[in-house]
SEDOVEX-397414 format. One line per field, with one value per residue: z, x, y of N, C-alpha, C, O, CB in turn; residue number from 1; residue in three letters. Coordinates in steps of 0.1 Angstrom, whole numbers, m for minus. Atoms other than C-alpha are relative to their C-alpha. Glycine has a CB too. Example, Ala and Ser with C-alpha at 12.3 -4.5 7.8 and 13.67 -1.06 7.14 Angstrom:
<recs>
n_w: 0, 0 $
n_u: 9, m9 $
n_v: m12, m11 $
ca_w: 78, 71 $
ca_u: 123, 137 $
ca_v: m45, m11 $
c_w: 0, 8 $
c_u: 9, m8 $
c_v: 12, 11 $
o_w: 7, 9 $
o_u: 19, m3 $
o_v: 12, 22 $
cb_w: 12, m14 $
cb_u: m10, 4 $
cb_v: 0, 5 $
i: 1, 2 $
aa: ALA, SER $
</recs>
This chain:
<recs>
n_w: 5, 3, m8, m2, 14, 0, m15, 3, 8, m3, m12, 7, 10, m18, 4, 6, m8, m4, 8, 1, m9, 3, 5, m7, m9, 9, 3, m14, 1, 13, 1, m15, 5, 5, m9, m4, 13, 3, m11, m4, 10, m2, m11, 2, m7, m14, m4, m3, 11, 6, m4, 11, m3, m7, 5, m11, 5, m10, 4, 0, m2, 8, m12, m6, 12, 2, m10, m4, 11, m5, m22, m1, m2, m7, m2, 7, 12, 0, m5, 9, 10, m4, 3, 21, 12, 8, 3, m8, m3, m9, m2, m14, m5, m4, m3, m10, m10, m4, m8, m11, m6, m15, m8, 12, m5, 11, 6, 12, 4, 5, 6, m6, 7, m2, 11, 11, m1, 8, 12, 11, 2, m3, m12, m5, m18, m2, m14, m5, 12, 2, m8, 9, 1, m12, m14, m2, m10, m15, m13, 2, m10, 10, 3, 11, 5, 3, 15, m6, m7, m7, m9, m7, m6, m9, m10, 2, 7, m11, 8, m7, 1, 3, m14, m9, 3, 4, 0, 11, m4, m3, 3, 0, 7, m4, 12, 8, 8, 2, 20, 6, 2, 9, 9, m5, 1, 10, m9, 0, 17, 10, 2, 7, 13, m1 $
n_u: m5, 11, 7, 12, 13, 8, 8, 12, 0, 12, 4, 7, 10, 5, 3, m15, m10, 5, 1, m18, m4, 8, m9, m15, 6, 1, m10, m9, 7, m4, m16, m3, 8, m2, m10, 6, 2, m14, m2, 4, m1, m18, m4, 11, 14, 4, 6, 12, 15, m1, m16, m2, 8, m5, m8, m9, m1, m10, 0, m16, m4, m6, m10, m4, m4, m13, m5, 9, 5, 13, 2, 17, 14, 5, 14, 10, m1, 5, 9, 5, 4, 5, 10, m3, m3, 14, m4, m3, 8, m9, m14, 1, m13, m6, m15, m2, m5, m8, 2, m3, 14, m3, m1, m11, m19, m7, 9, 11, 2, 10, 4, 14, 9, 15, 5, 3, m15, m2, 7, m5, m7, 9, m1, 13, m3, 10, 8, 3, m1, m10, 4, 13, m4, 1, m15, m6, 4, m11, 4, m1, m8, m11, 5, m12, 4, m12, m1, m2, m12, 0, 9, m5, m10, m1, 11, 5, 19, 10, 13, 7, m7, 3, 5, m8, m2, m17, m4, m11, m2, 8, 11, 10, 10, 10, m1, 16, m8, m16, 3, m2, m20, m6, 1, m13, 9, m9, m7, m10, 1, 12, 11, m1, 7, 15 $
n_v: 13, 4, 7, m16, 2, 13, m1, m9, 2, 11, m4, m4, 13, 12, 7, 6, 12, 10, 12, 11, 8, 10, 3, 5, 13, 14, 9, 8, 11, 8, 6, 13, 12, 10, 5, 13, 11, 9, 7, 10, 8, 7, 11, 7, m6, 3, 14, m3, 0, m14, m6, m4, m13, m9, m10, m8, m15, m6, m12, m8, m11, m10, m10, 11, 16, 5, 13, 9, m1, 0, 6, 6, m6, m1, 6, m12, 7, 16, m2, m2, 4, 11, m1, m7, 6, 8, 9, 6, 11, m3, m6, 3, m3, 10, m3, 13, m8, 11, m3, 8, 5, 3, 15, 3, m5, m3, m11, 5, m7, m1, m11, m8, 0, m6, 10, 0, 1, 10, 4, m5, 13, 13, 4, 3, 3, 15, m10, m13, m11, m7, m13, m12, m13, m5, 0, m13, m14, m7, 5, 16, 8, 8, 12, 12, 18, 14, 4, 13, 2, m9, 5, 9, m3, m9, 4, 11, 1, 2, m5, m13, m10, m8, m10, 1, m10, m4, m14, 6, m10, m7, m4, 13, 2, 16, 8, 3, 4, 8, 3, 16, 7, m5, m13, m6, m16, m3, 0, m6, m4, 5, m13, m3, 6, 2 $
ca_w: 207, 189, 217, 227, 195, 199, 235, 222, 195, 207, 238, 210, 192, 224, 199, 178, 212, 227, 190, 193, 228, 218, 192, 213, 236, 206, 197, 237, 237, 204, 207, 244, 226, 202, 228, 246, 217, 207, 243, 246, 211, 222, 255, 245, 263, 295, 312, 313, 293, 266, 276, 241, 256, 283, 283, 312, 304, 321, 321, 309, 322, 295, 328, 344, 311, 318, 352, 353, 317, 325, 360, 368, 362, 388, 408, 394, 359, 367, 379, 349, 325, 345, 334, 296, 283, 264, 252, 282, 294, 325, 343, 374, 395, 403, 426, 442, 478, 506, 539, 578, 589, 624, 641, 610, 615, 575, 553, 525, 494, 476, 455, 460, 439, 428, 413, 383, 385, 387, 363, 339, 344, 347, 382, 401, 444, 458, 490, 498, 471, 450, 455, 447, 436, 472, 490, 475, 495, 519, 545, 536, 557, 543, 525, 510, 488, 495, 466, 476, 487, 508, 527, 527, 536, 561, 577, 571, 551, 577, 565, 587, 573, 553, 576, 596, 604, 603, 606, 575, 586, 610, 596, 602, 573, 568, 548, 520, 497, 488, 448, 433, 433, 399, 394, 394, 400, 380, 403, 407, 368, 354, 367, 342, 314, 327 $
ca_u: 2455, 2434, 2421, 2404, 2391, 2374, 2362, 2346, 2335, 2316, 2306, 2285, 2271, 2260, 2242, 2275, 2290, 2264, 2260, 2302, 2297, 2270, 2291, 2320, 2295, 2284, 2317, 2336, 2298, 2306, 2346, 2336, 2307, 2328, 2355, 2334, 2323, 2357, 2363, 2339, 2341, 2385, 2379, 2345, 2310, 2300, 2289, 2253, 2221, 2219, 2254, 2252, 2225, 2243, 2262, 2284, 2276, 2299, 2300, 2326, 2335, 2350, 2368, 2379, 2391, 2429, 2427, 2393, 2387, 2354, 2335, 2302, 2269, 2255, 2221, 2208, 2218, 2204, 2173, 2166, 2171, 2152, 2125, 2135, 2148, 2118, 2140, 2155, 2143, 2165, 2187, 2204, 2235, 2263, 2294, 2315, 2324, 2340, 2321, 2325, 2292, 2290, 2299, 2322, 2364, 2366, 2355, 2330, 2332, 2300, 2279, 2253, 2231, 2199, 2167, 2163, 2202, 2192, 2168, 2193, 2215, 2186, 2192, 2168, 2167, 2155, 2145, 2130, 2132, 2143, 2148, 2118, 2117, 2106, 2138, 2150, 2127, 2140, 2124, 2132, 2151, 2185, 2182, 2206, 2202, 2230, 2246, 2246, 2278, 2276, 2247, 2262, 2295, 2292, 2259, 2260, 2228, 2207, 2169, 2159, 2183, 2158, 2143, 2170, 2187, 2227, 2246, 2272, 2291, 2276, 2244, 2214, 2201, 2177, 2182, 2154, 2171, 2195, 2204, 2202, 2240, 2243, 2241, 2278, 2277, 2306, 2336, 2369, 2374, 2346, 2323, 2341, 2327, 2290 $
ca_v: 1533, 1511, 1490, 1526, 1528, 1494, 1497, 1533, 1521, 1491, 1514, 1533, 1501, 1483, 1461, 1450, 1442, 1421, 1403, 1395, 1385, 1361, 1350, 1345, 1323, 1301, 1295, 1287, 1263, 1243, 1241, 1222, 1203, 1191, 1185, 1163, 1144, 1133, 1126, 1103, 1088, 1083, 1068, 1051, 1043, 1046, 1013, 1026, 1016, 1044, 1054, 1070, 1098, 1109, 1141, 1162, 1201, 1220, 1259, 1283, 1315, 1337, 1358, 1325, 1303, 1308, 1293, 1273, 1263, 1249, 1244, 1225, 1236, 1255, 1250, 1283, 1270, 1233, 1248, 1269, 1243, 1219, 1243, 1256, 1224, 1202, 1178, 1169, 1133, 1139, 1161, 1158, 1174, 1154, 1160, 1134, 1141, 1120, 1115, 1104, 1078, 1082, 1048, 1044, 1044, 1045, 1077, 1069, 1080, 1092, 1111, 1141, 1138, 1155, 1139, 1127, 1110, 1075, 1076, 1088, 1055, 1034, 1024, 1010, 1007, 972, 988, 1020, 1046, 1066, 1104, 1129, 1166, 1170, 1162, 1194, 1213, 1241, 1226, 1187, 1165, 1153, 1117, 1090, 1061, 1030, 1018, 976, 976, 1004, 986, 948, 960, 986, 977, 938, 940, 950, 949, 979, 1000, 1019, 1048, 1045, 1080, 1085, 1114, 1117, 1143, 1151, 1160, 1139, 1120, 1093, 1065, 1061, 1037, 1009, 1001, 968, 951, 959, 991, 1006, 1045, 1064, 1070, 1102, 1103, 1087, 1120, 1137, 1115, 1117 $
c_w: m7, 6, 3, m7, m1, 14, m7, m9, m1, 18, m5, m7, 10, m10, m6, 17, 6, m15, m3, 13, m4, m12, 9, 11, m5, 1, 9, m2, m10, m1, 15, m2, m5, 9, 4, m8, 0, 10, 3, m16, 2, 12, 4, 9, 11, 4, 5, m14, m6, 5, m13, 7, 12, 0, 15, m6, 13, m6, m1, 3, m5, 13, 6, m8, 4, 16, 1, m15, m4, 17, m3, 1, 13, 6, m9, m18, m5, m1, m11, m15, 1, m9, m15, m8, 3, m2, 6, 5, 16, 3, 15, 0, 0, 5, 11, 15, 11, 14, 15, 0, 14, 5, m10, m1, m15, m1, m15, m11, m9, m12, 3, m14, m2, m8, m12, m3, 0, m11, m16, 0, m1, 8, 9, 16, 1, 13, 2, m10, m8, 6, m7, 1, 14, 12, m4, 4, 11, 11, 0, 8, m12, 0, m11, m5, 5, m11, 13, 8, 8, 14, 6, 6, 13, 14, 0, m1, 8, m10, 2, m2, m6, 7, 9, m3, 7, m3, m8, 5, 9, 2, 2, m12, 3, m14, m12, m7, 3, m15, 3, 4, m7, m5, 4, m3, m3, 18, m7, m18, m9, 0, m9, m15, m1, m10 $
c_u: m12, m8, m12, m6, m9, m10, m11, m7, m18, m10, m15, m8, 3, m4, 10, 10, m7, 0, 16, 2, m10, 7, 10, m7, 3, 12, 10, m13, 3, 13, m4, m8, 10, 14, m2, m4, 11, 6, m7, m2, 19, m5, m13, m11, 2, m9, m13, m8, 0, 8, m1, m7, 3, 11, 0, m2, 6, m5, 12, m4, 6, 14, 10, 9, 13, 0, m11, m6, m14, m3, m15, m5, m7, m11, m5, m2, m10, m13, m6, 0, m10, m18, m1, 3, m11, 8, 7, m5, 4, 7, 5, 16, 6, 12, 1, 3, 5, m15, 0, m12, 4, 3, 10, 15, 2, m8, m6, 0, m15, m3, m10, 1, m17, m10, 2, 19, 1, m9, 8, 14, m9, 4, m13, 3, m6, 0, 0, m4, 4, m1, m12, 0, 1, 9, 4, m4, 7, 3, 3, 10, 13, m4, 13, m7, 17, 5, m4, 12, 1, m6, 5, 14, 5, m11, m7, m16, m14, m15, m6, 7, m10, m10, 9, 8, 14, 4, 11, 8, m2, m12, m8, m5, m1, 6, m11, m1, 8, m2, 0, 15, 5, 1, 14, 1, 17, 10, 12, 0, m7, m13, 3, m9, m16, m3 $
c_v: m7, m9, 11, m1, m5, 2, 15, m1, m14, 10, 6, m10, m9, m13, m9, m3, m10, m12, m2, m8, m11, m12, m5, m14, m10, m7, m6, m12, m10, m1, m11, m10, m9, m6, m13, m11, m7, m4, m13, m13, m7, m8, m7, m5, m5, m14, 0, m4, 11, 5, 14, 13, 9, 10, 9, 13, 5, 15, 6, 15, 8, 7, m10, m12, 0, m9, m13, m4, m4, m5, m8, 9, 3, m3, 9, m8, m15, 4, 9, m9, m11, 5, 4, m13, m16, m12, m6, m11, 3, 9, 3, 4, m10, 6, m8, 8, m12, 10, m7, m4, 3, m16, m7, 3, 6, 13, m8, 9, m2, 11, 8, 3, 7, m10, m5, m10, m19, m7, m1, m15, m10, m9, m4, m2, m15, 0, 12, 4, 8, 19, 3, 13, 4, 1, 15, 10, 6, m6, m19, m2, m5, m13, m6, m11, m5, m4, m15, m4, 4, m11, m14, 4, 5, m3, m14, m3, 0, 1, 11, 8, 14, 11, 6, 12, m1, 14, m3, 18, 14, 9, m17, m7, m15, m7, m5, m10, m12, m1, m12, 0, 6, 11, 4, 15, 2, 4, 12, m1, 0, 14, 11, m6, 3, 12 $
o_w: m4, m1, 0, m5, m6, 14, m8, m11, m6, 25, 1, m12, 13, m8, m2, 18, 9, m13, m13, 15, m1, m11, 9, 15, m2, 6, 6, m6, m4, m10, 17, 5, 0, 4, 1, m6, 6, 8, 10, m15, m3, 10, 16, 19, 14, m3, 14, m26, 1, 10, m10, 9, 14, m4, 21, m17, 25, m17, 6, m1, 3, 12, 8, m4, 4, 18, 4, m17, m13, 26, m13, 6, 20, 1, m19, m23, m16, m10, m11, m24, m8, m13, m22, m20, 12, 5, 0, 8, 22, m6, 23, m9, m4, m2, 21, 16, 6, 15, 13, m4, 19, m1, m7, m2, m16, 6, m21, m8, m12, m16, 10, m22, 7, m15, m16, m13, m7, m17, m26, m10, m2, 3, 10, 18, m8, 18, 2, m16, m4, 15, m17, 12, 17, 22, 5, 3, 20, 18, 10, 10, m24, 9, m21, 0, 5, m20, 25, 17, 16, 24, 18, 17, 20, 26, 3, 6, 8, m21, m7, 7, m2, 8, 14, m15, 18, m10, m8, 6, 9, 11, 1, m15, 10, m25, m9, m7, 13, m21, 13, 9, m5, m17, 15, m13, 0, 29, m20, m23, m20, m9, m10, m22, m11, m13 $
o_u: m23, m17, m24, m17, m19, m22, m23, m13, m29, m19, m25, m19, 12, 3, 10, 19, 0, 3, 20, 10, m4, 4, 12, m1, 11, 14, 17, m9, 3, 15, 2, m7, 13, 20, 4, m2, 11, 14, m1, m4, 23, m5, m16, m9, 8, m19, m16, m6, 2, 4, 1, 1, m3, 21, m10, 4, 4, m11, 22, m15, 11, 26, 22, 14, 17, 5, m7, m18, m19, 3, m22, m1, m11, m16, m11, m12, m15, m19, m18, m7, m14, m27, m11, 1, m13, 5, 13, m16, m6, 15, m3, 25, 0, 19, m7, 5, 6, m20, 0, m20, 15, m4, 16, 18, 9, m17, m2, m1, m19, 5, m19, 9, m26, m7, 11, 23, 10, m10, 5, 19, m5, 6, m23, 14, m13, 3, 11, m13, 15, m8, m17, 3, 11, 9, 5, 1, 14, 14, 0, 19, 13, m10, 20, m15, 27, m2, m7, 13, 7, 0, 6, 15, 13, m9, m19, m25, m24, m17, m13, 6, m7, m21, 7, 10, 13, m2, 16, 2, 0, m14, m5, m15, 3, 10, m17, m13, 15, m12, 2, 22, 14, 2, 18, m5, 26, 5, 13, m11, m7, m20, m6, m16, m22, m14 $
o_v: m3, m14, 11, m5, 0, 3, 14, 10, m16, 5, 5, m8, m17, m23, m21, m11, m20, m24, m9, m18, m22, m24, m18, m25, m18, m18, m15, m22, m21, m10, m21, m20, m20, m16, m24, m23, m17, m13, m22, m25, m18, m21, m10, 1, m15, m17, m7, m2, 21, 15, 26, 22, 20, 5, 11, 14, 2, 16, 3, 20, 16, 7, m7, m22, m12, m21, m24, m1, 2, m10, m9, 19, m7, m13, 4, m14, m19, m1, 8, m5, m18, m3, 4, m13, m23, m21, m15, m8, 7, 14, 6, 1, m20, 14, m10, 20, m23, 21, m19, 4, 1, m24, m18, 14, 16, 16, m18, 21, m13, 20, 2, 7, 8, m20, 3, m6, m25, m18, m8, m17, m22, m20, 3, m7, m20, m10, 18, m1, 12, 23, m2, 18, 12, 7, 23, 21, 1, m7, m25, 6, m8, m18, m3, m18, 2, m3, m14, m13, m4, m15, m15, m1, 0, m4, m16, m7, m8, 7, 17, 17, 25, 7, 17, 14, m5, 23, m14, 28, 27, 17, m29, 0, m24, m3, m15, m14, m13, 1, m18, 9, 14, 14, 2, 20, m6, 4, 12, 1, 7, 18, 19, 0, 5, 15 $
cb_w: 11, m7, 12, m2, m11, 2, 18, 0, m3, 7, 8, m6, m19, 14, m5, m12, 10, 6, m14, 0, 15, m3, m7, 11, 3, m17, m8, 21, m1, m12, 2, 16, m10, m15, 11, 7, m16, m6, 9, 7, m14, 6, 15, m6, m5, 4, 11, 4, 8, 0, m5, m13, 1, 6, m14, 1, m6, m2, 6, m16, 7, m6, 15, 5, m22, m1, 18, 11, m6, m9, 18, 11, m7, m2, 15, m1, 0, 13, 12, 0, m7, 21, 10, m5, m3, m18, m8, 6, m8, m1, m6, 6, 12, m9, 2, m6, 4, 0, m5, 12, m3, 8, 2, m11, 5, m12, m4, 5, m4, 9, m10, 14, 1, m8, m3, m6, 18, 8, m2, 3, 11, m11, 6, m9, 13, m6, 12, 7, m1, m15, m1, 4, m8, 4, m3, m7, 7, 7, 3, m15, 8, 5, m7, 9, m26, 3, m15, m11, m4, m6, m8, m7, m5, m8, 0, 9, m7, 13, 2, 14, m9, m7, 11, 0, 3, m12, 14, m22, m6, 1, m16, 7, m14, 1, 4, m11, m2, 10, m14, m19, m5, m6, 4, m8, 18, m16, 4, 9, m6, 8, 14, 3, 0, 16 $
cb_u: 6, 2, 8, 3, 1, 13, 14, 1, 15, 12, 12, 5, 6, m22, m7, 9, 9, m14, m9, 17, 0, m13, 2, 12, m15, m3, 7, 2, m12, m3, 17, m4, m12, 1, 0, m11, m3, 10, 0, m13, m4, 17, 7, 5, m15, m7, 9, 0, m16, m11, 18, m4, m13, 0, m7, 17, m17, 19, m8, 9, 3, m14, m11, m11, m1, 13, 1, m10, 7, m7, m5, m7, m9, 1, m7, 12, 16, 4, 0, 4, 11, 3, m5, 18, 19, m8, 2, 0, 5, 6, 0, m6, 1, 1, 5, 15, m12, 24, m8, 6, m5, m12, m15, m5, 15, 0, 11, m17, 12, m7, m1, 0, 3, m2, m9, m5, 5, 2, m11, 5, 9, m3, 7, m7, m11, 7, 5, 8, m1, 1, 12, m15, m10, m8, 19, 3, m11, m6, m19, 1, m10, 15, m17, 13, m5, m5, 18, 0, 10, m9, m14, 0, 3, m4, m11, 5, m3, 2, m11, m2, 11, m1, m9, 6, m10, 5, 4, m8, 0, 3, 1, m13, 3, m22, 5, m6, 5, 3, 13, m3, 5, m1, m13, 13, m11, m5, 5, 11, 4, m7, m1, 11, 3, m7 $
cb_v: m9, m2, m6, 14, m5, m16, 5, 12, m3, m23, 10, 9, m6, 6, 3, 16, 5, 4, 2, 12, 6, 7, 9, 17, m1, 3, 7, 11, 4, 5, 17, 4, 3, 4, 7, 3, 5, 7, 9, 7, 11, 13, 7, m8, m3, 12, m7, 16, m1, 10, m15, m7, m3, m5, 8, m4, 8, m7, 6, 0, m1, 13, 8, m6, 3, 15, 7, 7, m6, m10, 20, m9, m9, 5, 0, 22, m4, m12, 4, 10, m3, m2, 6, 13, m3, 8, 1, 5, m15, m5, 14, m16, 5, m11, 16, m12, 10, m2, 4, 6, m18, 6, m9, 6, m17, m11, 16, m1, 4, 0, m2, 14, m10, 18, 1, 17, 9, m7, 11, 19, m3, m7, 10, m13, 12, m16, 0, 7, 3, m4, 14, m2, 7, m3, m15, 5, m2, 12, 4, m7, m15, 1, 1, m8, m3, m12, 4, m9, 2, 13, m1, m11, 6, 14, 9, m6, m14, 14, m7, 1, m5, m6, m8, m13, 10, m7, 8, m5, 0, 1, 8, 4, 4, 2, m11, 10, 9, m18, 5, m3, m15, m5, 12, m7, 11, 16, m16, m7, m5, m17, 9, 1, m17, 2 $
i: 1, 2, 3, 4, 5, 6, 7, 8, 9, 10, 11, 12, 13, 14, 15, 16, 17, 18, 19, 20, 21, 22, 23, 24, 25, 26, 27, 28, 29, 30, 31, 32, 33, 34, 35, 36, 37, 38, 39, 40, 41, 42, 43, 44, 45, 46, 47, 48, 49, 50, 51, 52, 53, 54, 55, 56, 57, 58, 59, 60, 61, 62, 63, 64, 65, 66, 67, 68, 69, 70, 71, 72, 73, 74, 75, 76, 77, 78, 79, 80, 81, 82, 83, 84, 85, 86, 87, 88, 89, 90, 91, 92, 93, 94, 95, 96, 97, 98, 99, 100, 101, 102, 103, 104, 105, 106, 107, 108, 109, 110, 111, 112, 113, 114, 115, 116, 117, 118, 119, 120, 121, 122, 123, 124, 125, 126, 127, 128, 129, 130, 131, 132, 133, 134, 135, 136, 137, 138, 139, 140, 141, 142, 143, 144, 145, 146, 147, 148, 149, 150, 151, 152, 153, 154, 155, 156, 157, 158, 159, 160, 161, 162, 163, 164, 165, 166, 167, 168, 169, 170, 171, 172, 173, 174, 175, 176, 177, 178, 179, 180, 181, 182, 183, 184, 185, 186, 187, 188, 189, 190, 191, 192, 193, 194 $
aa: UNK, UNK, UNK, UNK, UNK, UNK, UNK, UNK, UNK, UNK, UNK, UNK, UNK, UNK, UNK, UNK, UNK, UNK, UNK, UNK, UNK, UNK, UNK, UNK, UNK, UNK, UNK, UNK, UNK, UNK, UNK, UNK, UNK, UNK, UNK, UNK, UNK, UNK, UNK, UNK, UNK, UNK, UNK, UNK, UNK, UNK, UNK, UNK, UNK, UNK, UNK, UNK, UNK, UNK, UNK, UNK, UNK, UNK, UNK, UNK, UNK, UNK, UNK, UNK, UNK, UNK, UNK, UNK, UNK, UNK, UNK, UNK, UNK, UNK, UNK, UNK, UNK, UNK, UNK, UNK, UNK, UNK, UNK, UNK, UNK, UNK, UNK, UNK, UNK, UNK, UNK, UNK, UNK, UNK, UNK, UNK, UNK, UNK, UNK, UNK, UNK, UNK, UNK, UNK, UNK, UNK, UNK, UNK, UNK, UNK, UNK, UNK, UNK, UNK, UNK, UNK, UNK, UNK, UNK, UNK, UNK, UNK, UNK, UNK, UNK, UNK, UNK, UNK, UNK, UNK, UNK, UNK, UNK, UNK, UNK, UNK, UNK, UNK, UNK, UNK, UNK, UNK, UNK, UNK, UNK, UNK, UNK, UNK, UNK, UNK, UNK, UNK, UNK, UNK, UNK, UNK, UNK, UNK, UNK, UNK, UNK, UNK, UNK, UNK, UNK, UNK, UNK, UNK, UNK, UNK, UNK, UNK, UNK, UNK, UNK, UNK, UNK, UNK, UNK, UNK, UNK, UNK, UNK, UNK, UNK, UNK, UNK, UNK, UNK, UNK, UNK, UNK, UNK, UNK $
</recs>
């Protein structure tokens, strides 16, 4: 048949099929660029300082497109562009997640986050700190920032909150952190836009 044909065909010109799969890359990368573009030009800017420079890269899976048309960027992925891309100012994971506080009846929802995450909103803490490369060490202790709300809400603004170690699911982390008030962190739909 002539699929045969094609498969032995490209089986013998290895080169001609890596330069169609590379091709076929370009072109799934640039139909989801310009996706995103026009998505974010229809349902217009994010409520961030330089809204305009931020950008959601998602990955596609060629094998996966009918059920998963794109997925998030991996760590491996994150971690090699953290070190190949120059013109990056920023770049930072993001995936929302829900979690129990200990001593807490409600669930919380949040985000895990890697460095570099509130630099890229221009967020600032007004206690403690922010993250640093070094939380993502093997050996590092788990660590949260507060947004403001979190902190007056939950733990009627304690001052000593920061140090202070909580189990979020039963994991220990420390608290390093609270944000300003105003900072508002993207929420369930909006992580799409980032």
């Amino acid at each position: 048949s002539s699929c045969d044909a094609a498969i032995r065909l490209l089986r013998r010109h290895r080169m001609l099929a890596f330069a169609m799969i590379v091709t076929l890359a370009i072109g799934i990368a640039a139909a989801t660029l310009s996706a995103s573009i026009a998505l974010h030009l229809l349902a217009g800017p994010l409520p961030y300082s330089s809204a305009e420079r931020i950008y959601n890269v998602r990955a596609v899976i060629p094998e996966f497109v009918a059920i998963y048309p794109d997925t998030p960027v991996s760590a491996r992925l994150y971690e090699a562009a953290l070190k190949e891309c120059g013109a990056c100012e920023h770049l930072a994971l993001v995936d929302g997640r829900t979690y129990r506080i200990e001593g807490h009846a409600t669930l919380a929802n949040a985000l895990e986050v890697t460095p570099g995450f509130f630099e890229i909103l221009s967020a600032r803490v007004q206690s403690g700190r922010a993250f640093h490369a070094s939380d993502l060490a093997p050996d590092a202790g788990r660590v949260a920032i507060l947004t403001a709300r979190m902190w007056r809400e939950r733990f009627q603004s304690d001052p000593n909150i920061v140090g202070r170690k909580l189990k979020f699911n039963g994991a220990a982390t420390e608290i390093v952190g609270v944000l300003q008030p105003e900072v508002g962190l993207p929420r369930g739909e909006q992580l799409g836009d980032l």
